[in-house]
mmCIF entry with sequence, helices, sheets and N, C-alpha, C, O atoms, coordinates in Angstrom:
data_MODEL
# 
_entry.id   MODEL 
# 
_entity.id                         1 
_entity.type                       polymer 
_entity.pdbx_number_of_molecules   1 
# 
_entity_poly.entity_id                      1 
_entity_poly.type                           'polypeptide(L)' 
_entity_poly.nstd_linkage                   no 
_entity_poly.nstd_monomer                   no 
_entity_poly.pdbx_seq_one_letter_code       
;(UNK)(UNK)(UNK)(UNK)(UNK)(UNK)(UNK)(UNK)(UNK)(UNK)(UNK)(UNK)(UNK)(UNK)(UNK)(UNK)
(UNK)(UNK)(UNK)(UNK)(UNK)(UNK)(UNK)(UNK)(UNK)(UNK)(UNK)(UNK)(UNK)(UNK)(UNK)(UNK)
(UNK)(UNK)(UNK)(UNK)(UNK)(UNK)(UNK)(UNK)(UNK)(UNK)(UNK)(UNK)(UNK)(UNK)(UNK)(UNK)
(UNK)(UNK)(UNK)(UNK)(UNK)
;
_entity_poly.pdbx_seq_one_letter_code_can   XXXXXXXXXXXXXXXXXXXXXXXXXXXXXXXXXXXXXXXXXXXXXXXXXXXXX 
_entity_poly.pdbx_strand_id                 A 
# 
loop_
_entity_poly_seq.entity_id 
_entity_poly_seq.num 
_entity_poly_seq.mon_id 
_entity_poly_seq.hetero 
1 1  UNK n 
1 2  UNK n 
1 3  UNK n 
1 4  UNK n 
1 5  UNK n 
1 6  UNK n 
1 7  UNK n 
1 8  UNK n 
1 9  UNK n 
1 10 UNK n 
1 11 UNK n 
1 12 UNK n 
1 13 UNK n 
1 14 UNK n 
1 15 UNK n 
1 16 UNK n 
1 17 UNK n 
1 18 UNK n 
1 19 UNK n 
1 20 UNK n 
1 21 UNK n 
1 22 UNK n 
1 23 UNK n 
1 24 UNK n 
1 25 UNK n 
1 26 UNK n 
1 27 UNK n 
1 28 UNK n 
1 29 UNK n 
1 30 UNK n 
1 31 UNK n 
1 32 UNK n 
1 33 UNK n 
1 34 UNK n 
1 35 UNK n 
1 36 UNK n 
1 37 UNK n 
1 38 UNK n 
1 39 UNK n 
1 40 UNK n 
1 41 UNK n 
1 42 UNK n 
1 43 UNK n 
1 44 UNK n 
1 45 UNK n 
1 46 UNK n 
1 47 UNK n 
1 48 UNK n 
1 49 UNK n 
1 50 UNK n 
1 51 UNK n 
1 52 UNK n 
1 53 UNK n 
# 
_struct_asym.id          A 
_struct_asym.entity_id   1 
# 
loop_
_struct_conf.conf_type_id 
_struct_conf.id 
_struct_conf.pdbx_PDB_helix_id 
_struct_conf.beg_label_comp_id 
_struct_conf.beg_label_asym_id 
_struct_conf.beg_label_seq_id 
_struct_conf.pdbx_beg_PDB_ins_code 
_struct_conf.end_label_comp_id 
_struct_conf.end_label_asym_id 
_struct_conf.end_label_seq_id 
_struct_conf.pdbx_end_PDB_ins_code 
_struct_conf.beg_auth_comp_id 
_struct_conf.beg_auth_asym_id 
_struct_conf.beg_auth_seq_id 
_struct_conf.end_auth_comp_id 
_struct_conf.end_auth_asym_id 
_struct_conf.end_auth_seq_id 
_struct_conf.pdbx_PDB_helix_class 
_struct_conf.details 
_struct_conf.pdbx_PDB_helix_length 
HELX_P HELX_P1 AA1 UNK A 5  ? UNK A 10 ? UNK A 5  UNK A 10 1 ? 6 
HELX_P HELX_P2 AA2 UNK A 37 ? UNK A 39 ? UNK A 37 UNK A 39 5 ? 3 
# 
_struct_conf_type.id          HELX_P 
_struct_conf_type.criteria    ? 
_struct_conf_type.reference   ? 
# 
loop_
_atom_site.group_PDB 
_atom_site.id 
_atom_site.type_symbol 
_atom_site.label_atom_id 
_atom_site.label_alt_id 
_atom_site.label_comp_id 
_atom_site.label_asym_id 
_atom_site.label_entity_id 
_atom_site.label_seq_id 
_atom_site.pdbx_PDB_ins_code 
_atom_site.Cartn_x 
_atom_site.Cartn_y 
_atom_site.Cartn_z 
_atom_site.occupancy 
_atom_site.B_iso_or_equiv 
_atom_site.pdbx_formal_charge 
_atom_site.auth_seq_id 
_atom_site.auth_comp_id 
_atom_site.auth_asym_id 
_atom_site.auth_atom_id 
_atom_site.pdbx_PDB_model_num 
ATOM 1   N N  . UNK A 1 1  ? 96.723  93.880  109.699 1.00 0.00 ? 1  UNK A N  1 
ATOM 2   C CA . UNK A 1 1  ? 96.304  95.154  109.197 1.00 0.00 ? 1  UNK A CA 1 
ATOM 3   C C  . UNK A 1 1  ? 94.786  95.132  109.101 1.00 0.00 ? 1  UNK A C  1 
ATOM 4   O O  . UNK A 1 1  ? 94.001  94.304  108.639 1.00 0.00 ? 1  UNK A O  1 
ATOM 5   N N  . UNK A 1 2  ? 94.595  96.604  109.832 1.00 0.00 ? 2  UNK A N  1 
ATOM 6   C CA . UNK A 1 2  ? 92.905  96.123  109.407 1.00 0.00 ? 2  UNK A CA 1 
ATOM 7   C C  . UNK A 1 2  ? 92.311  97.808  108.096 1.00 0.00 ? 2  UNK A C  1 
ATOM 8   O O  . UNK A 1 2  ? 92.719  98.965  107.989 1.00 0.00 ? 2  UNK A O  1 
ATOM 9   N N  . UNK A 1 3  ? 91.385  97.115  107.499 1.00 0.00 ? 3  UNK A N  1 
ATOM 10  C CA . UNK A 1 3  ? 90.584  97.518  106.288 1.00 0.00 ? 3  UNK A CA 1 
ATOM 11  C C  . UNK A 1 3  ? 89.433  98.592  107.098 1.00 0.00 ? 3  UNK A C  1 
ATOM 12  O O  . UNK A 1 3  ? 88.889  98.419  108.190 1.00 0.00 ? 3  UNK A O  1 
ATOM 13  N N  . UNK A 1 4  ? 89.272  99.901  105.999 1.00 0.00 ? 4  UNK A N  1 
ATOM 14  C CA . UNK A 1 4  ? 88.052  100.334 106.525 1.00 0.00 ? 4  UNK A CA 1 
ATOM 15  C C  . UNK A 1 4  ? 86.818  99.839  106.266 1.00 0.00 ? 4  UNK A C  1 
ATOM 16  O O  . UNK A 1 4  ? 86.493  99.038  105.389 1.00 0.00 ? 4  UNK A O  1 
ATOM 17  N N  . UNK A 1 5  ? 86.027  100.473 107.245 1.00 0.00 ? 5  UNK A N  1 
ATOM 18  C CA . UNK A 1 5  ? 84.464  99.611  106.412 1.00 0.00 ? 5  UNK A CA 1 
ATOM 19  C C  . UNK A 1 5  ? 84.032  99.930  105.322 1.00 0.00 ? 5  UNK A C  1 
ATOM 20  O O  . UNK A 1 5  ? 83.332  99.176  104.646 1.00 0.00 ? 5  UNK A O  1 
ATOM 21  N N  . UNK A 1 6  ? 84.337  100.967 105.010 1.00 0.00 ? 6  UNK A N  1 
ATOM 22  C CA . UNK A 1 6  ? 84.452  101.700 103.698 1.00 0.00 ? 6  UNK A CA 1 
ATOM 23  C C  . UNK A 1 6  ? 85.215  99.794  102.624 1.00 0.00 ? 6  UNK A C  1 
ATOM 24  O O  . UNK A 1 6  ? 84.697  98.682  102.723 1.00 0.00 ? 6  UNK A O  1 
ATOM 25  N N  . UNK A 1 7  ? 85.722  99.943  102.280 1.00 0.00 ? 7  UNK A N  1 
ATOM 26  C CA . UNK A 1 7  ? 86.650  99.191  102.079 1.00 0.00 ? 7  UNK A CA 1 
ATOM 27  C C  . UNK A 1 7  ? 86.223  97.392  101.930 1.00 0.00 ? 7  UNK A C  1 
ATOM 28  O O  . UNK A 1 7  ? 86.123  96.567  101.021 1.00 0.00 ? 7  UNK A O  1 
ATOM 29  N N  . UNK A 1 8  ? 86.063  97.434  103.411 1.00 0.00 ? 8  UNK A N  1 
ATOM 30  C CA . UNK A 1 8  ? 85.550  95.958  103.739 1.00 0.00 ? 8  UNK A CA 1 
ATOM 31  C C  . UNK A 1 8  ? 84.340  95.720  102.840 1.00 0.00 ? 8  UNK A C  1 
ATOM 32  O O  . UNK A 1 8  ? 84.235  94.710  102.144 1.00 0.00 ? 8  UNK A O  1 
ATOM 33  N N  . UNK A 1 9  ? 83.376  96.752  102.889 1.00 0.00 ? 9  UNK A N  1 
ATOM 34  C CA . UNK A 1 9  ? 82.021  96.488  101.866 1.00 0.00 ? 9  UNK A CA 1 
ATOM 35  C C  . UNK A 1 9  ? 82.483  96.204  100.456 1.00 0.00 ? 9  UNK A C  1 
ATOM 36  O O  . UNK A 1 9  ? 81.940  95.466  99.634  1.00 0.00 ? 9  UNK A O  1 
ATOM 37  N N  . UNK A 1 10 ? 83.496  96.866  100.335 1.00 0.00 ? 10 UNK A N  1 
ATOM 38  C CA . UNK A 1 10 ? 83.668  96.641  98.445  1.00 0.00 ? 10 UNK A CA 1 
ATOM 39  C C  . UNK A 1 10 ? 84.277  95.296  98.466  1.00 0.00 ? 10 UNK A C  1 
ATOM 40  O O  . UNK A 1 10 ? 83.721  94.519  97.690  1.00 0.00 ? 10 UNK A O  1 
ATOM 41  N N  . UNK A 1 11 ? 85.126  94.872  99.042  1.00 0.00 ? 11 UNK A N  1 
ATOM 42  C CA . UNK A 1 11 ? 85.355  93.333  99.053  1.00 0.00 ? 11 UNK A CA 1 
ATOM 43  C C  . UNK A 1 11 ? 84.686  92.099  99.236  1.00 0.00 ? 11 UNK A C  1 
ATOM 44  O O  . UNK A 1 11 ? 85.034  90.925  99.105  1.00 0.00 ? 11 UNK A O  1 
ATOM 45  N N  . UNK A 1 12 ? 82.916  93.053  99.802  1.00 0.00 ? 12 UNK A N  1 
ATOM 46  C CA . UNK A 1 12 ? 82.191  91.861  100.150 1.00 0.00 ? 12 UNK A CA 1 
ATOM 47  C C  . UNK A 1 12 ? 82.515  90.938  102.288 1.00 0.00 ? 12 UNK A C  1 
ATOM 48  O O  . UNK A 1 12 ? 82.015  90.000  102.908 1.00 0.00 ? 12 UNK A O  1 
ATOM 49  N N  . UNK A 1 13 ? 83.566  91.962  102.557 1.00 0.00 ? 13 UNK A N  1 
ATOM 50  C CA . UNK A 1 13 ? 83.837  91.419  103.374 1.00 0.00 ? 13 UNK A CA 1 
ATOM 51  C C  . UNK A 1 13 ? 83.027  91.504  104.876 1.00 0.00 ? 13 UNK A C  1 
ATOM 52  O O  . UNK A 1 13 ? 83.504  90.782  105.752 1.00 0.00 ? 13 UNK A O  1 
ATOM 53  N N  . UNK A 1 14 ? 81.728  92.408  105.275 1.00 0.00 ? 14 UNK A N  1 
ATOM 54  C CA . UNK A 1 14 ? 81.469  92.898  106.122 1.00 0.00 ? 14 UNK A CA 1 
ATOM 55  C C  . UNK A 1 14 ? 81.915  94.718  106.590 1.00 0.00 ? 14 UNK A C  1 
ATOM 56  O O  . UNK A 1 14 ? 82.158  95.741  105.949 1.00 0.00 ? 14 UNK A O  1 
ATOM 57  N N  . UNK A 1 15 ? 81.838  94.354  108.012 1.00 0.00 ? 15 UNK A N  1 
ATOM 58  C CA . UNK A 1 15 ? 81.928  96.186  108.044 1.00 0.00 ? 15 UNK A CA 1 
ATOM 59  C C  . UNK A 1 15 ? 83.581  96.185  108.351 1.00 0.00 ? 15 UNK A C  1 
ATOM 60  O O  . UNK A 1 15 ? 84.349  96.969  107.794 1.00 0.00 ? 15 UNK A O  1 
ATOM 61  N N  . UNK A 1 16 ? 83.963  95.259  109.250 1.00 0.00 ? 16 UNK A N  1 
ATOM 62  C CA . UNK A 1 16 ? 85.791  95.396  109.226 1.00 0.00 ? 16 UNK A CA 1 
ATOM 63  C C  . UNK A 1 16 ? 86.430  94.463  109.012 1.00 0.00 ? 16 UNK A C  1 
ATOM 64  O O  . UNK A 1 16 ? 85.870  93.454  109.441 1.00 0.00 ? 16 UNK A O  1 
ATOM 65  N N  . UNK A 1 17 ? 87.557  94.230  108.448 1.00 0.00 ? 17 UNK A N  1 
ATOM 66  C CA . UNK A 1 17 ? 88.055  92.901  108.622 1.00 0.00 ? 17 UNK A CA 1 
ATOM 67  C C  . UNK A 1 17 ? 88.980  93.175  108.941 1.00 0.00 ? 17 UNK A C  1 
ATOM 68  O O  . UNK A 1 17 ? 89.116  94.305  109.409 1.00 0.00 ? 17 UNK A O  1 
ATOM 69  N N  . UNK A 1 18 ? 90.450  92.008  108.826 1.00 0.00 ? 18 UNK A N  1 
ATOM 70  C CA . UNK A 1 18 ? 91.924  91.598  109.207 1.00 0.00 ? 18 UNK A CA 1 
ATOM 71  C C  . UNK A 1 18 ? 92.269  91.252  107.694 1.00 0.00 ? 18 UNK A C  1 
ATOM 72  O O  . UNK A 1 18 ? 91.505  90.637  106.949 1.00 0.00 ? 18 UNK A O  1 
ATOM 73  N N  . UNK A 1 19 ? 93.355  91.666  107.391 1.00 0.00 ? 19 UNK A N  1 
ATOM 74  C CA . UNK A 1 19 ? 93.758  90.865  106.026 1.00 0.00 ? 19 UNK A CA 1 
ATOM 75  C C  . UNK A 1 19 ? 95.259  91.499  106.085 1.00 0.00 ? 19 UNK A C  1 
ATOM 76  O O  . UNK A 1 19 ? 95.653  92.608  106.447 1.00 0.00 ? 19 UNK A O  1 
ATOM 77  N N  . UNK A 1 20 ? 95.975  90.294  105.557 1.00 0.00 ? 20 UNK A N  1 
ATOM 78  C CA . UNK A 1 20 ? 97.529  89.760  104.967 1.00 0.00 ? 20 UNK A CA 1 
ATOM 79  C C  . UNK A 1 20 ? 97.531  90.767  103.805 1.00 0.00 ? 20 UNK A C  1 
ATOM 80  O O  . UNK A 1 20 ? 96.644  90.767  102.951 1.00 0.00 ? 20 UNK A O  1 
ATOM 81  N N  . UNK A 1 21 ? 98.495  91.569  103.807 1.00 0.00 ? 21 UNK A N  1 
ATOM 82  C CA . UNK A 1 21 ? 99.402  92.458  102.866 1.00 0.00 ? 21 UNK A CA 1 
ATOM 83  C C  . UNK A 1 21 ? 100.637 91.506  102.321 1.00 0.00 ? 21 UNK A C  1 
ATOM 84  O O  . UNK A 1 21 ? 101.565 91.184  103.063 1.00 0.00 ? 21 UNK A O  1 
ATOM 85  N N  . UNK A 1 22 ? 100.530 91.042  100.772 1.00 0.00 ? 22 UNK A N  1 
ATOM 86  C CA . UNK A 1 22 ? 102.051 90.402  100.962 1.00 0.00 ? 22 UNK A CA 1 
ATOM 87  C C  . UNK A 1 22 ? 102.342 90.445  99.329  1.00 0.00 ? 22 UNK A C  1 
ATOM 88  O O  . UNK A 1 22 ? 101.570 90.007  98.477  1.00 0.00 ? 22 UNK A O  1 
ATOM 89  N N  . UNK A 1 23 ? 103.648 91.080  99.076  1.00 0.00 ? 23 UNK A N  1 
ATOM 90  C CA . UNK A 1 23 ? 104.126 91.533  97.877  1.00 0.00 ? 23 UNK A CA 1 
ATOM 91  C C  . UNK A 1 23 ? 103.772 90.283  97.006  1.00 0.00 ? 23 UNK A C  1 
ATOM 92  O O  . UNK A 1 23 ? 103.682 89.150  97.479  1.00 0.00 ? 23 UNK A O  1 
ATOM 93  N N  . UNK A 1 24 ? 103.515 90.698  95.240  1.00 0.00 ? 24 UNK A N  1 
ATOM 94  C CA . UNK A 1 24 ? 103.438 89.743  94.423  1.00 0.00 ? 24 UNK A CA 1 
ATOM 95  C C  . UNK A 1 24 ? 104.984 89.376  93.408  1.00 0.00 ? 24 UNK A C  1 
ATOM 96  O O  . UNK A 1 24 ? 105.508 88.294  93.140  1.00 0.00 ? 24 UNK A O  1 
ATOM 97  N N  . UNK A 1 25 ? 105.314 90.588  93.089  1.00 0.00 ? 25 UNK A N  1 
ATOM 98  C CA . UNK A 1 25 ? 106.399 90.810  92.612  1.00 0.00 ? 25 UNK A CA 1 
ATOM 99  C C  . UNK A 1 25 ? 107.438 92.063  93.631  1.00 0.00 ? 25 UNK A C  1 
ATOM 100 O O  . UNK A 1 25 ? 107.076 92.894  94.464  1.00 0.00 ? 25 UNK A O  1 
ATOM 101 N N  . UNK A 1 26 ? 108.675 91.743  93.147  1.00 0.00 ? 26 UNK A N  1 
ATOM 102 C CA . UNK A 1 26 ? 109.674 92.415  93.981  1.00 0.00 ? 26 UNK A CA 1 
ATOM 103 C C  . UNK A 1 26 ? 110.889 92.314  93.163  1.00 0.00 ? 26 UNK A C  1 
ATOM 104 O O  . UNK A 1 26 ? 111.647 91.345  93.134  1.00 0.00 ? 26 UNK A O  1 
ATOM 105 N N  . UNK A 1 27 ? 111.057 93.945  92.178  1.00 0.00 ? 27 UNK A N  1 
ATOM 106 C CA . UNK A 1 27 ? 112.279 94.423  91.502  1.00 0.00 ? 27 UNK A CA 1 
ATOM 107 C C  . UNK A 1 27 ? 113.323 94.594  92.388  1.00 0.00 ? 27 UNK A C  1 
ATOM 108 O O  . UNK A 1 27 ? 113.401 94.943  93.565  1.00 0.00 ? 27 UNK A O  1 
ATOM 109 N N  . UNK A 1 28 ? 114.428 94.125  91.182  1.00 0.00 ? 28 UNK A N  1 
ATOM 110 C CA . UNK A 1 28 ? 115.421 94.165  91.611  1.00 0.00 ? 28 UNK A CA 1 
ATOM 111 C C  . UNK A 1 28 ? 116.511 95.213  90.847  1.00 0.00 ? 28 UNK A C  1 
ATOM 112 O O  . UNK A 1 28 ? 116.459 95.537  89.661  1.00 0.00 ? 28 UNK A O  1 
ATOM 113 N N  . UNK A 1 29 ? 117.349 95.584  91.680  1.00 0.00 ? 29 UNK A N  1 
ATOM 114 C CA . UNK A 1 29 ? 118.811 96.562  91.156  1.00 0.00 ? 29 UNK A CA 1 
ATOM 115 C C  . UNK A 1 29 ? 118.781 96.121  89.525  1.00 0.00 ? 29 UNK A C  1 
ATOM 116 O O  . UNK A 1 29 ? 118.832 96.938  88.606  1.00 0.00 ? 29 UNK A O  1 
ATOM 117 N N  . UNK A 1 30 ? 118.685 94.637  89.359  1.00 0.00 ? 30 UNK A N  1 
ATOM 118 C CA . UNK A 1 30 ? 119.483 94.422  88.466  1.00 0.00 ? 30 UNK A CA 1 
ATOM 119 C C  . UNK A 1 30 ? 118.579 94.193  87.144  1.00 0.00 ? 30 UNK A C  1 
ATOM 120 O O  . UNK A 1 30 ? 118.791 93.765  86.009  1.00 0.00 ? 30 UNK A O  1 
ATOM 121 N N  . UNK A 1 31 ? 117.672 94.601  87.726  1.00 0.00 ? 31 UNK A N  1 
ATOM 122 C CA . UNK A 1 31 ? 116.777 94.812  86.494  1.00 0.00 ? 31 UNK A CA 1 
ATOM 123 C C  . UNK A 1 31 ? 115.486 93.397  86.211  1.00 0.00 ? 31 UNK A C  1 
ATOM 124 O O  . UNK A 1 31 ? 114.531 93.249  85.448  1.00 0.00 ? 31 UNK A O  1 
ATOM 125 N N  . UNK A 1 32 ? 115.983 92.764  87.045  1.00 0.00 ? 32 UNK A N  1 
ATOM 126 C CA . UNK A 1 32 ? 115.014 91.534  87.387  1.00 0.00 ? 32 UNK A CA 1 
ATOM 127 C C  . UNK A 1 32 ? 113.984 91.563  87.893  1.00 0.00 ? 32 UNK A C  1 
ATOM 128 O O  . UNK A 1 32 ? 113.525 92.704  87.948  1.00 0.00 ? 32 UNK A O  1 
ATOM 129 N N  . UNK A 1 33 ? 113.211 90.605  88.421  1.00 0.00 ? 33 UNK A N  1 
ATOM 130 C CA . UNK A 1 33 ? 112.186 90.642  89.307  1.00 0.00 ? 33 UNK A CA 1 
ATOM 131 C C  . UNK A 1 33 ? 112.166 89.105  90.003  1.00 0.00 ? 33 UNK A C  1 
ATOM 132 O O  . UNK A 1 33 ? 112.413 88.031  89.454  1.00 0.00 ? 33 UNK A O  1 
ATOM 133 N N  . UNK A 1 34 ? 111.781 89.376  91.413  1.00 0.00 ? 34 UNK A N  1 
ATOM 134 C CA . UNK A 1 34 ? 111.798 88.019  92.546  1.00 0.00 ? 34 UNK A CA 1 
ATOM 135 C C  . UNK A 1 34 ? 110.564 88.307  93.011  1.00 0.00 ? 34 UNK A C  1 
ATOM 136 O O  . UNK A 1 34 ? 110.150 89.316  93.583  1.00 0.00 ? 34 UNK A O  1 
ATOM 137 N N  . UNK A 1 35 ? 109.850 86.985  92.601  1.00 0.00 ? 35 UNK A N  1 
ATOM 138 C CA . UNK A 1 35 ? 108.257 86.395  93.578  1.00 0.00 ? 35 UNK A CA 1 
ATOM 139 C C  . UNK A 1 35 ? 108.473 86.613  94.555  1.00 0.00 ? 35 UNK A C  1 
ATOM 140 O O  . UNK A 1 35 ? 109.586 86.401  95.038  1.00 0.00 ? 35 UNK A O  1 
ATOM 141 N N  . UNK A 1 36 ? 107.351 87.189  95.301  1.00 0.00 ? 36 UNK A N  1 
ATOM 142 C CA . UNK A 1 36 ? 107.592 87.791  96.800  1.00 0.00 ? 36 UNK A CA 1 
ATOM 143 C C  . UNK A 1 36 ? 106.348 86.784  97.138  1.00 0.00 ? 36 UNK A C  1 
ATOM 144 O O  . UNK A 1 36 ? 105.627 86.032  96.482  1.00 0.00 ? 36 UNK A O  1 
ATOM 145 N N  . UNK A 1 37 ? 106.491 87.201  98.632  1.00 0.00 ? 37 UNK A N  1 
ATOM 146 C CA . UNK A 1 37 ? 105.908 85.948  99.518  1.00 0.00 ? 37 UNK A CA 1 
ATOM 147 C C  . UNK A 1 37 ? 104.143 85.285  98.937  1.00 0.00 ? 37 UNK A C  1 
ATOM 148 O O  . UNK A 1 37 ? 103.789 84.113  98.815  1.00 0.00 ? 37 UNK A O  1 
ATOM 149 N N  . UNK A 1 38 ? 103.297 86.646  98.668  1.00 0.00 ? 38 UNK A N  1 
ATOM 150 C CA . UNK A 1 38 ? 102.071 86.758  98.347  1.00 0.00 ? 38 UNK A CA 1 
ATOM 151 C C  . UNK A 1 38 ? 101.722 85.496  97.628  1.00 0.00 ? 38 UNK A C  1 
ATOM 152 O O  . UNK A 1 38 ? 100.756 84.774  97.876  1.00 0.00 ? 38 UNK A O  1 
ATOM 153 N N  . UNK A 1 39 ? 102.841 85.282  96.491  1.00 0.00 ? 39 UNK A N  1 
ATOM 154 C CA . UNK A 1 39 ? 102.851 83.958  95.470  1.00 0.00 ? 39 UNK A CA 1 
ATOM 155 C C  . UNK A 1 39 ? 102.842 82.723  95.843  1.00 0.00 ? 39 UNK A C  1 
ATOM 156 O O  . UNK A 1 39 ? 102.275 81.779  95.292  1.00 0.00 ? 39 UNK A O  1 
ATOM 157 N N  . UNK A 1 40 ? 103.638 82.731  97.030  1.00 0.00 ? 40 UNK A N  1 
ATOM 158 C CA . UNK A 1 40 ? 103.596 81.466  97.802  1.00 0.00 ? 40 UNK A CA 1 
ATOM 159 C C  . UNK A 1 40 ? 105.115 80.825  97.020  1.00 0.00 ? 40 UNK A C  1 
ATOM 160 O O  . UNK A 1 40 ? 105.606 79.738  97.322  1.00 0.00 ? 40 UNK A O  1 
ATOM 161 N N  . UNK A 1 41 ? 105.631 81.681  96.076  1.00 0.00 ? 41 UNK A N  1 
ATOM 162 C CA . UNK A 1 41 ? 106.725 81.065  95.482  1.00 0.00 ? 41 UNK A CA 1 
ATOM 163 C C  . UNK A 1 41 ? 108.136 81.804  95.987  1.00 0.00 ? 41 UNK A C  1 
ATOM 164 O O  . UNK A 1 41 ? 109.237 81.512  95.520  1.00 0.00 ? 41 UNK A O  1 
ATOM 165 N N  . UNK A 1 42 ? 107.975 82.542  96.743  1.00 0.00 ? 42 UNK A N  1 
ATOM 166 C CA . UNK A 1 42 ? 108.417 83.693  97.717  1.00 0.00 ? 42 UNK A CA 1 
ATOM 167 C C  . UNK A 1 42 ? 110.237 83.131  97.227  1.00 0.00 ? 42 UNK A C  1 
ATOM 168 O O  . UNK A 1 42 ? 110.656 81.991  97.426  1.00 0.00 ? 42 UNK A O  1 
ATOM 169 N N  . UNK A 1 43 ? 111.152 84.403  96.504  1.00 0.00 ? 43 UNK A N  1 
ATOM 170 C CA . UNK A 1 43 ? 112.534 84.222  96.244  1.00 0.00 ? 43 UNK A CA 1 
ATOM 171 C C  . UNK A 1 43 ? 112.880 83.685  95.158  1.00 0.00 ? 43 UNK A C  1 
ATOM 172 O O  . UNK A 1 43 ? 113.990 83.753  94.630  1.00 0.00 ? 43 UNK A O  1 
ATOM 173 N N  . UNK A 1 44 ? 111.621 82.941  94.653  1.00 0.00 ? 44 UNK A N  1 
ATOM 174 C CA . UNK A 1 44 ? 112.048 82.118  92.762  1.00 0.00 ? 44 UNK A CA 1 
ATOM 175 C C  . UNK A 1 44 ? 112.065 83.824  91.722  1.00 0.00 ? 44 UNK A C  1 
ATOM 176 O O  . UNK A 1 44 ? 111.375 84.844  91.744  1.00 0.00 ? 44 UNK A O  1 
ATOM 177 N N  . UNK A 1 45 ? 113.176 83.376  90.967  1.00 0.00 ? 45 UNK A N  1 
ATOM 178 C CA . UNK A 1 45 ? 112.670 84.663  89.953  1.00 0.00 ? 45 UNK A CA 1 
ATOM 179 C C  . UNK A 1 45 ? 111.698 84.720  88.747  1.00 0.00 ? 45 UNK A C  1 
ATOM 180 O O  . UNK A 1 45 ? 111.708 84.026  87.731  1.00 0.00 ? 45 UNK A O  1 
ATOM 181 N N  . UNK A 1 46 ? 111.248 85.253  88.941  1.00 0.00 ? 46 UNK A N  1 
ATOM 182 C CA . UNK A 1 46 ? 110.254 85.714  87.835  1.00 0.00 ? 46 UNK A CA 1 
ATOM 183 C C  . UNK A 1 46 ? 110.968 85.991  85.952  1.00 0.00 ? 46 UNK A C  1 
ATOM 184 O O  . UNK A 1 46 ? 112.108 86.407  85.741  1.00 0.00 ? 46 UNK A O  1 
ATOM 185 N N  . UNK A 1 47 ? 109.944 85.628  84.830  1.00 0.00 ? 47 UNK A N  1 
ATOM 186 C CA . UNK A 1 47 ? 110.525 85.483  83.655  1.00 0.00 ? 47 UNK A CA 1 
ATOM 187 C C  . UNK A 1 47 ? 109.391 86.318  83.202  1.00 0.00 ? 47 UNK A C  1 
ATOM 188 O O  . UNK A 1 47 ? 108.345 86.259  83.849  1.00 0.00 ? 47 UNK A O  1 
ATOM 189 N N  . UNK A 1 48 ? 109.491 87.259  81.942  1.00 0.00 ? 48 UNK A N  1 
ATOM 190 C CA . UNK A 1 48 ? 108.946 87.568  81.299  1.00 0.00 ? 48 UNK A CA 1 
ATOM 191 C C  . UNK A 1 48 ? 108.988 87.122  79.862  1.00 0.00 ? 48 UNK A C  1 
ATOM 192 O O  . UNK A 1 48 ? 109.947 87.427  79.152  1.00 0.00 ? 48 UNK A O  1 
ATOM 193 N N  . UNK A 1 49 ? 108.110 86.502  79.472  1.00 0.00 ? 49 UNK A N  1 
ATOM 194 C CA . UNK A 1 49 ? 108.209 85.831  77.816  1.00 0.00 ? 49 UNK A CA 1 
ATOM 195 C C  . UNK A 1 49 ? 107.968 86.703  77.092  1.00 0.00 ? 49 UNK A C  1 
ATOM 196 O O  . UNK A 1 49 ? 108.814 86.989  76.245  1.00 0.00 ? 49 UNK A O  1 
ATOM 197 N N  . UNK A 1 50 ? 106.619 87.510  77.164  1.00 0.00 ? 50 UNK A N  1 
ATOM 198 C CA . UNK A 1 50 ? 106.191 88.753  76.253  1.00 0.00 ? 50 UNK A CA 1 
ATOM 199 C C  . UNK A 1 50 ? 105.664 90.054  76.547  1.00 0.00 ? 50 UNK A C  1 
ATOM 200 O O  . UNK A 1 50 ? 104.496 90.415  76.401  1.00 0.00 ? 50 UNK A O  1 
ATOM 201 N N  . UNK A 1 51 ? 106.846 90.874  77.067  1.00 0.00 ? 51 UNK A N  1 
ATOM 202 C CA . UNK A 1 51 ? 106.661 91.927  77.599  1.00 0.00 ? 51 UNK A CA 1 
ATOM 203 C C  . UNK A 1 51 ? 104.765 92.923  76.614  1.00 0.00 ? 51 UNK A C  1 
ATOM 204 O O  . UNK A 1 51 ? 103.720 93.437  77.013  1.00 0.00 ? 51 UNK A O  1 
ATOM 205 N N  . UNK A 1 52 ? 105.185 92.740  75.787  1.00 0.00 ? 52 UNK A N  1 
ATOM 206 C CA . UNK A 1 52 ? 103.850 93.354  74.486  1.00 0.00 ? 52 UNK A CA 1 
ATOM 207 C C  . UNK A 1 52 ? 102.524 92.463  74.971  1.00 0.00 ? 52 UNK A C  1 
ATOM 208 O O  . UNK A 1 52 ? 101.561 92.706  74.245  1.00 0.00 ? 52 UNK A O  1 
ATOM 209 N N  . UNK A 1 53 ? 102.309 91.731  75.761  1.00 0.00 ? 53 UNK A N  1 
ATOM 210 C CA . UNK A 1 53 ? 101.159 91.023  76.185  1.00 0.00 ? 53 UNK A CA 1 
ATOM 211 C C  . UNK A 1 53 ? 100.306 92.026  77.142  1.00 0.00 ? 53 UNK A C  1 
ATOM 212 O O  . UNK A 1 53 ? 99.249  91.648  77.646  1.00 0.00 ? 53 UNK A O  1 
# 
């Protein structure tokens, strides 16, 4: 995927770049949530200890 230059400048990146899109979290039906690839933990589920944080 590529970034506008618009875009690329606010990242610091130059006038265009290439960059990886990849989910962090990924809800589920069941009311859960599964680490998506972005995490590198891609399919472990996710815990929330303190939603009020």
């Amino acid at each position: 995927m590529s970034v506008t230059p618009k875009v690329a400048g606010m990242l610091g990146m130059g006038s265009v770049a290439q960059v990886e899109v990849a989910p962090l979290a990924i809800p589920q039906r069941d009311g859960t949530v599964r680490l998506g690839s972005g995490t590198r933990l891609s399919g472990r589920r996710a815990y929330v200890t303190d939603p009020d944080r």
